[in-house]
N, C-alpha and C positions, 0 to 999 in steps of 0.2 A: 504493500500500500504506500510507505512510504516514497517509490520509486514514482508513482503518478504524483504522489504532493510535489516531488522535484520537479515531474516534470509540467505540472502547473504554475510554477514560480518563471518559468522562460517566458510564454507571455507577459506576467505580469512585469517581470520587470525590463524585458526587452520594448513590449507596446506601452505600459505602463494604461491599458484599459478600465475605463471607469465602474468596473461592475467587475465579480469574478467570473473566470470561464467555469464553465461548469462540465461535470460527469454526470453522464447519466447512465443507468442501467434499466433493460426488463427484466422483469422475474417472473416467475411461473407462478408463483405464489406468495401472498405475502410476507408468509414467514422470512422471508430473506431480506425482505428491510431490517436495516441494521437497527443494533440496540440505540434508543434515544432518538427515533426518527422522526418528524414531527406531522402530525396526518391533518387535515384542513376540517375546522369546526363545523364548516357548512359546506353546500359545492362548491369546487369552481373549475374553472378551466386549465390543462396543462399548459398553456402561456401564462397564466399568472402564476401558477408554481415556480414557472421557468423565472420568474420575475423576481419574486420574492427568493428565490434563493438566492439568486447571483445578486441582488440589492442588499440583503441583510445575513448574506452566510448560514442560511438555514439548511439544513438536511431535511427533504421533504420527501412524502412516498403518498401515491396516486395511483388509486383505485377505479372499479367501474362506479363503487358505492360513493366515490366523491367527486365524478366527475361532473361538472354540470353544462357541458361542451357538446351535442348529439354528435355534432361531426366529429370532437376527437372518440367520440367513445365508438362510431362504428369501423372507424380508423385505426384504431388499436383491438379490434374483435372484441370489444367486451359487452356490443348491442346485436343481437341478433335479429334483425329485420327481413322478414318475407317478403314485404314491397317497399323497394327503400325509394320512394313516392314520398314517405312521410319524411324523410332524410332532406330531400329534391324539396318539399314546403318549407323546410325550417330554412334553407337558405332562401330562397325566392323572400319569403315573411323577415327575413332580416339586411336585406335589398343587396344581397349579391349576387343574385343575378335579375336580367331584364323582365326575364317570362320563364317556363316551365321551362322548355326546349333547354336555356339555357343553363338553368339548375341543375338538371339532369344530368345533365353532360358533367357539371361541376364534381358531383359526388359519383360518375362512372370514370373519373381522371384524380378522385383522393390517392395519394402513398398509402398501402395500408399493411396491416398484420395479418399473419396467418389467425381468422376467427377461434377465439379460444385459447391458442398456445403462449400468451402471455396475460397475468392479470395485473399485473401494476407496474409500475415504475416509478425506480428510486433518483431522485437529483439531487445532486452534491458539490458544494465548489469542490473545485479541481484540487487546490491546494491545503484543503483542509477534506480532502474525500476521505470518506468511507466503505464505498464502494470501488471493485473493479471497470471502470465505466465500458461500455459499448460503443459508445458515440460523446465525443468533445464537442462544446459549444462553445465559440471564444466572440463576444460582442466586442464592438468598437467602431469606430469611426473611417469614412474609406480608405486614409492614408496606412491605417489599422489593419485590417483587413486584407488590404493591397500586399502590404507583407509580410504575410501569413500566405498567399496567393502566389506568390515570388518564392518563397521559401519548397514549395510544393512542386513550384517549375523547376526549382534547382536540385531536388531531389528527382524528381521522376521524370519531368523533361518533359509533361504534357499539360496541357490546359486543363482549367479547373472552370468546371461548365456548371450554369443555374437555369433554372426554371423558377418564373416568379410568375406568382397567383395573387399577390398582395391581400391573404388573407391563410391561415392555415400556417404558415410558414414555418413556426416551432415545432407543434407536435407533428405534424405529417413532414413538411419539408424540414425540417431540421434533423429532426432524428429517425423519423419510420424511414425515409430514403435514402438518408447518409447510412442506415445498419443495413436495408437490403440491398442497397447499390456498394456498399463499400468503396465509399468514394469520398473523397474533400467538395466540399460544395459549401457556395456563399448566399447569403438571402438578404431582402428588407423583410423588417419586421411586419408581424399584421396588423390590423388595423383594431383588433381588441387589445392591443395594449401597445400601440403606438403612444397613447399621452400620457404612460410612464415612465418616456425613455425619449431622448435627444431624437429631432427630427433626421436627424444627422446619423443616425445607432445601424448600422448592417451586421447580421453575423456569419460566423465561420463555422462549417459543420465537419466535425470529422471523425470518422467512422475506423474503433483501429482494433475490429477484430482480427484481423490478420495479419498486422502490423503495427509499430511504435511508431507515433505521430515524424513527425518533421518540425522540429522546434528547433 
């Protein structure tokens, strides 16, 4: 464990970013949220988990029984829907998309989990983790970012590609695609917790189950 707190200390004081990068892990179950984990009083969504940890250094862990996100929670298999119509209304009803057509289409293009094989996930700053993470999240600004992106091309010698939805961005494009893709990829934030964070905030995703970051 120690060997990630170190190598969470390279960003920080290489970029010197305003929030911690964070770890995250799935788990099968929740027994493997670590001792002292902090579980949320009421729902909410895995971007303000995301939020709340990396702003105040919290160890938090994220259930189906606490999410209150539809989209992350069919996104992560933890809702099981026969007509995911009802999916396709809840976006349309919160105006991201035009008309049905295009809802549709929204929630047949989510990153998602295999349904059922993970029930939670545990998020951890990097440098005080508790967990073995899955997937790194490093926020910052694009000069930030850029080199973290550059460090990626000096290792592997390829480009570092995104797909922006400007909404979902955390819990699907941050971590469900950086762990199935196994890839480095950079995002903007979405738009439910853009007015927590600098207009200015992009983050870095990266995925290092079969390998040690690039720092």
């Amino acid at each position: 464990m120690e060997n990630w707190m170190d190598i969470g200390k390279a960003p920080e004081e290489m970029l010197r970013p305003q929030s911690y990068p964070l770890a995250v892990k799935l788990v099968k179950d929740e027994s493997e949220f670590p001792e002292r984990t902090r579980r949320p009083e009421q729902k909410i969504a895995v971007c303000q988990a995301l939020t709340m940890s990396r702003r105040y250094g919290w160890t938090l862990g994220i259930t189906e029984n606490d999410s209150g996100c539809p989209g992350a929670s069919l996104a992560y298999g933890w809702t099981r829907i026969a007509d995911e119509n009802t999916i396709a209304q809840f976006f349309l009803a919160a105006g991201y998309a035009s008309d049905e057509d295009g809802a549709k289409t929204i929630v047949e293009n989510i990153d998602r989990l295999e349904s059922g094989k993970y029930s939670g996930v545990v998020i951890s700053p990097l440098t005080r983790t508790k967990i073995v993470p899955d997937v790194v999240l490093v926020y910052g600004n694009p000069a930030q970012i850029m080199r973290l992106i550059q460090g990626s091309m000096y290792k592997e010698g390829q480009k570092v590609k995104s797909e922006l939805a400007g909404m979902a961005a955390s819990c699907t494009g941050g971590i469900i695609r950086a762990f199935n893709q196994t890839s480095i990829r950079w995002l903007f934030p979405e738009t439910a917790i853009v007015f927590l964070q600098s207009h200015t905030t992009m983050r870095c995703c990266l995925q290092f189950l079969r390998q040690k970051p690039t720092m």
